[in-house]
N, C-alpha and C positions, 0 to 999 in steps of 0.2 A: 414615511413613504410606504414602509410594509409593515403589519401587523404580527407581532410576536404571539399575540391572543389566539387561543387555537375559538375558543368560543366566539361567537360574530364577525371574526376578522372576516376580510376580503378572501383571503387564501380561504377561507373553508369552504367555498366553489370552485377555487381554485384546481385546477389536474395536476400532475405529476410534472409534466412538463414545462409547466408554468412556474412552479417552486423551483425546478432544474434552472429554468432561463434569468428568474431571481437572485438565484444561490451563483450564477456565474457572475448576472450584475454587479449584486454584493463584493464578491471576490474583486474583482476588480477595482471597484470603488477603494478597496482595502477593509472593509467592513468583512474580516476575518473571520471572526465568531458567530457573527449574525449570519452568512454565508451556511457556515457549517450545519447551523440548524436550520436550513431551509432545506438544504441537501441529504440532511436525514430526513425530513417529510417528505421531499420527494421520494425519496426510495421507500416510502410505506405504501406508494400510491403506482399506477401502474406504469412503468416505464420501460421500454423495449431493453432487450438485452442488453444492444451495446453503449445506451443512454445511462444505464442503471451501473455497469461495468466504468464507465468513464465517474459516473457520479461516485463510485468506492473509491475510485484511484484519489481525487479531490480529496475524496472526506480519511482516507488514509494518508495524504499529503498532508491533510489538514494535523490529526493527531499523530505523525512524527514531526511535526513543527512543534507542536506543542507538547513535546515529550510522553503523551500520551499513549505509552508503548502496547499497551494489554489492547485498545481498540485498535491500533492499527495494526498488528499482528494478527488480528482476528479476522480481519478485512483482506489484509495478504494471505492468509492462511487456505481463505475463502475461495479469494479469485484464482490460486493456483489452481483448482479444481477444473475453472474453466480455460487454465493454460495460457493466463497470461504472464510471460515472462519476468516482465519487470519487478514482481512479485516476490519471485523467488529470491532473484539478487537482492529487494529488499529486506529478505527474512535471512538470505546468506550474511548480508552488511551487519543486521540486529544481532547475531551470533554470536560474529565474532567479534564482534567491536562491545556491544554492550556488553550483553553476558559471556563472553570469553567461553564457550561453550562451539568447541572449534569440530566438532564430531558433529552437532545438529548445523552448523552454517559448510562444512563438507557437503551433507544430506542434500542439503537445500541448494548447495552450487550445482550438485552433479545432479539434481531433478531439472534444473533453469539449462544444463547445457543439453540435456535431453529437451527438454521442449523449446530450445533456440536454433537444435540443429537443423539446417537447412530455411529458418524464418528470419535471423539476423547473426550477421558477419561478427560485425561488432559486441552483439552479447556474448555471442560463441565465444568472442576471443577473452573478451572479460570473465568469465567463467572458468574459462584456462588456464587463464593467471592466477585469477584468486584460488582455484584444486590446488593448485602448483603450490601457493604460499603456503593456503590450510594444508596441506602434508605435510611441509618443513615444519611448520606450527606443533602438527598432534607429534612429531616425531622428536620435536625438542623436547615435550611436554612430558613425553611416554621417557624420556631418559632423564629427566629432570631438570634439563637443561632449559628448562623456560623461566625467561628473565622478563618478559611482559605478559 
């Protein structure tokens, strides 16, 4: 149906937008991987901010599915610039849970509750929590009393 060929294929007239409306195709189909590489060609090509913002969150969804930590952190890293929250909680969660590096997923809570204050109830409150924990966290840790 769609051509992986960057040389002749169809898609090489294809716009940005058109690789985007593919790449969600794909997605849905279940055609995972094939998806994701559509949706990095879309974002070479020109697509409006909040098209090209939606297509990282995917292609980040995409490589924390598949453990692929180094691009999706680069992609949340990214979009925090433009203040998208879910972001941060994403790079808060990769913190503390993977790398146990409980001082940079702190960083990373208390920049999301900054940029959720007054935009979502809900993340506010989740960012609350998790300060709250990550304190108990660095404090057990700073006394030596950290057992995970």
């Amino acid at each position: 149906m769609f051509s992986e060929e960057k040389e002749d294929g169809p898609e090489l007239e294809a716009d940005a937008m058109d690789l985007f409306g593919a790449a969600k195709l794909l997605e849905r189909t279940g055609e995972r991987e094939r998806s994701a590489l559509f949706m990095r060609r879309a974002l070479e090509g020109r697509l409006s901010e909040e098209i090209a913002v939606l297509a990282k969150m995917k292609l980040a969804s995409h490589f924390k599915r598949n453990r692929d930590w180094a691009k999706a952190i680069s992609l949340w890293q990214e979009m925090t610039s433009l203040n998208q929250v879910t972001c941060y909680r994403e790079l808060a969660i990769y913190y503390e849970h993977r790398e146990r590096d409980y001082e940079k997923a702190r960083q990373a809570a208390e920049e999301g509750l900054t940029a959720a204050a007054g935009a979502s109830k809900s993340l506010e409150k989740d960012f609350s929590h998790r300060l709250e924990r990550l304190k108990h966290k660095i404090e057990r840790k700073s006394t030596g009393k950290d057992t995970k």
